[in-house]
C-alpha positions, -999 to +999 in steps of 0.1 A: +527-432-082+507-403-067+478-409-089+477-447-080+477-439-043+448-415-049+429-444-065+441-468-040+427-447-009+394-434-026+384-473-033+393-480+001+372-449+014+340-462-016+343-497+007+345-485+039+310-463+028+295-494+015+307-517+043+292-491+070+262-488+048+258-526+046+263-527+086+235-498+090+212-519+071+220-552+092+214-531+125+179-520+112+173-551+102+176-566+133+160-541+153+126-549+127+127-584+136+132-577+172+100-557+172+088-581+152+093-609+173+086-588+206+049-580+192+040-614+183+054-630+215+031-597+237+001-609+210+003-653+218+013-644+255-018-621+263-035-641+284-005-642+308+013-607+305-023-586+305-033-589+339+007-596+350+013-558+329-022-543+348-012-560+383+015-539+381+003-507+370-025-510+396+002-521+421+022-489+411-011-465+418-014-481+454+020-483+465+016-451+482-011-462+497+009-490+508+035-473+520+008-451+542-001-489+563+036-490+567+041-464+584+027-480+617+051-507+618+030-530+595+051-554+568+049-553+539+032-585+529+001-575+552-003-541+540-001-557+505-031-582+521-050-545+534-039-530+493-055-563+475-084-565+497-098-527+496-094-526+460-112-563+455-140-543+482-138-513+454-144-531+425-172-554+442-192-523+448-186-507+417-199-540+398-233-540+424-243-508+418-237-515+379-252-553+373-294-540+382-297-510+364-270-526+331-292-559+333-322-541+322-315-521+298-295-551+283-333-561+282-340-535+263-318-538+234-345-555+216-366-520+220-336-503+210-332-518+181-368-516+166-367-478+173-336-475+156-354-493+124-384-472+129-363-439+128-346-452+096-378-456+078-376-429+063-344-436+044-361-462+030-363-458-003-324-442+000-316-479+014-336-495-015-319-480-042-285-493-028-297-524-023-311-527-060-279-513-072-259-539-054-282-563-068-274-548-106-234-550-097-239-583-085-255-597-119-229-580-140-199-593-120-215-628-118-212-632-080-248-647-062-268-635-038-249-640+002-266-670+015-284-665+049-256-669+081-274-692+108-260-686+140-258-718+160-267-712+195-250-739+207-211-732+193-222-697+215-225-723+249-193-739+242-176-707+239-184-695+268-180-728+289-147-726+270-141-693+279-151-689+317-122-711+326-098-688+313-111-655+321-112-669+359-075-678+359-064-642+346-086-628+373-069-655+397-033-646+385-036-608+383-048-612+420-016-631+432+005-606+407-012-577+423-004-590+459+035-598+450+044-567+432+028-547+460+047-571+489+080-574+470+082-539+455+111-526+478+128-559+479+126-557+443+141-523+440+172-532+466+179-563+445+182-546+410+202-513+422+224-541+442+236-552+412+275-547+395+271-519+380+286-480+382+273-449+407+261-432+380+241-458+368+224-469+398+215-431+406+200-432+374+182-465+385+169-456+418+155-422+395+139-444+375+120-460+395+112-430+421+103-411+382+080-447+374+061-446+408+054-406+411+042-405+376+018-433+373+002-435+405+001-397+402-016-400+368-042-424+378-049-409+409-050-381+394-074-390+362-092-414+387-107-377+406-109-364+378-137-393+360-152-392+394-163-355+390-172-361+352-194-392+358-213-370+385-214-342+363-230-363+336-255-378+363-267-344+368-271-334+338-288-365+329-313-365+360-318-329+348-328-336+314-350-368+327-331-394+312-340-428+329-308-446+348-285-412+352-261-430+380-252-460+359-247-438+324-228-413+350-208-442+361-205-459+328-189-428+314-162-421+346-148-459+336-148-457+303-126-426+297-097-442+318-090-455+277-086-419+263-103-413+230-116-443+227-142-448+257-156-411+252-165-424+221-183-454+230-205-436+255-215-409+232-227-441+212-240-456+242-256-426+251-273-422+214-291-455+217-305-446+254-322-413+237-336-433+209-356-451+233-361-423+262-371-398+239-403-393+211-383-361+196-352-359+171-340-331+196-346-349+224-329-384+209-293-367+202-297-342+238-281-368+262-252-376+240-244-341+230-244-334+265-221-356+273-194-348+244-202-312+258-185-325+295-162-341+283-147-317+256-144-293+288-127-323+311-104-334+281-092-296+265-094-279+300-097-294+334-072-324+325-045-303+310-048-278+343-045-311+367-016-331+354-007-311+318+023-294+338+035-333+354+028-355+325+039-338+290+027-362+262+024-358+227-016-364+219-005-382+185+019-407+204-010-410+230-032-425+205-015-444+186+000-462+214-038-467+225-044-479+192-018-504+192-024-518+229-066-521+223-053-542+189-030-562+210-047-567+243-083-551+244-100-528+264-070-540+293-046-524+267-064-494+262-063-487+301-028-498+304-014-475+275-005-445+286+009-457+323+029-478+297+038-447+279+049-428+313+070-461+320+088-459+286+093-420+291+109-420+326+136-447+316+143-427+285+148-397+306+169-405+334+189-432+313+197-416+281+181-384+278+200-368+309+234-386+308+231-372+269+225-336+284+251-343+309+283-352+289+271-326+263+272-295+290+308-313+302+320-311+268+308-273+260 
């Protein structure tokens, strides 16, 4: 009898095991298609949540700035008017004093490109070799020769006419979502921690969102003075070395870093082809762009980690592959909207799980 009741409860225990094991795997499960079905609806929704997601994360760096007008008595949908308004006066001088100095050396891309060839002469016959060994693989696989690609000029046109609809309407909508969040922020806030819920929980919620809006718009402010002394370092050490157009490389680099990783490294490319054409020497070719990695190593390892290293911890691995993942889902907007994204994610982790964790832990003990 003893020994049948032994059996009895140790099948029951084996079931329970596999009947918690089966529910694990049906929790995981649905988390993967959750994620799943939350990347693909962020991937066929892009042209409507990008500028929504970067109207608010611009509208988060100037709230304070908002809240400054305020402060004379002024509501809150005029200094949301006074908010929209500088920045579209910010951004139309920051695209003047880009489009002259861009648009010709867009011009010179053809010149780029020919010295480019003419300093690769030289691997020539390295490049001739490959090309007859391709050749040779090609023949003993059986595959032909690629056909040459003609690029129709007009399917280009269409594109674009295609195209220029579009990109005005985001630029319309992130406008009137910039202008909303900004006007409707506090109303926002009141009607959320209004809600049925307990006093812990809404003092967690009104953390969150003070946590949200320091962070951010202390970030980018933040990283915004920061890429304003790096572009005007690299304009003076441009100007010093003679390099033609230092203001526009100078500014070029300041916007590009705002995506971390990534932008550095498309200026030091950038940067490359302006010394091909600037410059008769190998030396002087690879000078500009070396000088620029050299600024920027020193604002990325040490000026950056001095200014907001002690406010906003992150973990540089986390950092990049959540840039990765945003640049693959959105573009260059992704890439600038990562890490505010990141320091979103963070400060409702922290004041909704990680600290009422810590808390009924140090009750317990």
């Amino acid at each position: 009898m003893q020994n049948l009741e032994q059996v009895t409860i140790g099948t029951s225990s084996a079931a329970s095991k596999h009947r918690s094991r089966i529910e694990a795997a049906a929790r995981v499960s649905i988390i993967f298609l959750a994620l799943v079905a939350l990347v693909a609806t962020l991937h066929f929704s892009k042209t409507i949540l990008a500028p929504i997601m970067l109207a608010v994360v611009i509208g988060i760096m100037f709230g304070p700035i908002a809240d400054r007008i305020e402060r004379f008595h002024i509501p809150a949908s005029r200094s949301a008017a006074i908010v929209v308004l500088l920045f579209i006066i910010l951004i139309s001088i920051a695209i003047a004093v880009f489009a002259a100095p861009l648009s010709t050396w867009i011009d010179q891309l053809p010149r780029i490109w020919a010295r480019l060839r003419f300093e690769l002469a030289s691997w020539q016959d390295n490049l001739d070799t490959i090309s007859e060994l391709q050749a040779q693989l090609r023949s003993v696989t059986g595959q032909k020769s690629e056909d040459t690609v003609v690029v129709d000029d007009s399917s280009a046109v269409q594109d674009a006419a295609i195209l220029a609809p579009t990109i005005a309407g985001q630029i319309v909508l992130f406008l009137a979502s910039f202008y909303f969040f900004v006007a409707a922020r506090h109303t926002l806030r009141r009607t959320i921690l209004s809600l049925p819920m307990s006093r812990r929980t809404r003092w967690h919620m009104a953390r969150v969102f003070r946590e949200i809006e320091n962070n951010v718009s202390d970030y980018l402010l933040a990283i915004t003075i920061i890429n304003i002394g790096m572009g005007l370092s690299v304009t003076l050490a441009l100007w010093a070395l003679g390099v033609p157009s230092p203001l526009l490389w100078g500014m070029l680099a300041a916007v590009l870093n705002y995506v971390i990783f990534i932008g550095p490294a498309v200026t030091f490319v950038v940067l490359l082809g302006v010394g091909l054409i600037s410059s008769a020497s190998l030396w002087g070719m690879v000078t500009p762009a070396f000088v620029f990695l050299a600024i920027n190593l020193l604002e990325a390892q040490i000026i950056t980690p001095l200014v907001i290293g002690r406010r906003v911890t992150l973990n540089p691995f986390i950092v990049f592959l959540a840039i990765v993942f945003w640049i693959w889902l959105w573009g260059p907007l992704g890439g600038f909207i990562a890490v505010p994204s990141l320091l979103i994610i963070f400060a409702i982790y922290n004041q909704m799980f990680a600290e009422p964790a810590a808390l009924s832990t140090k009750n317990t003990s």
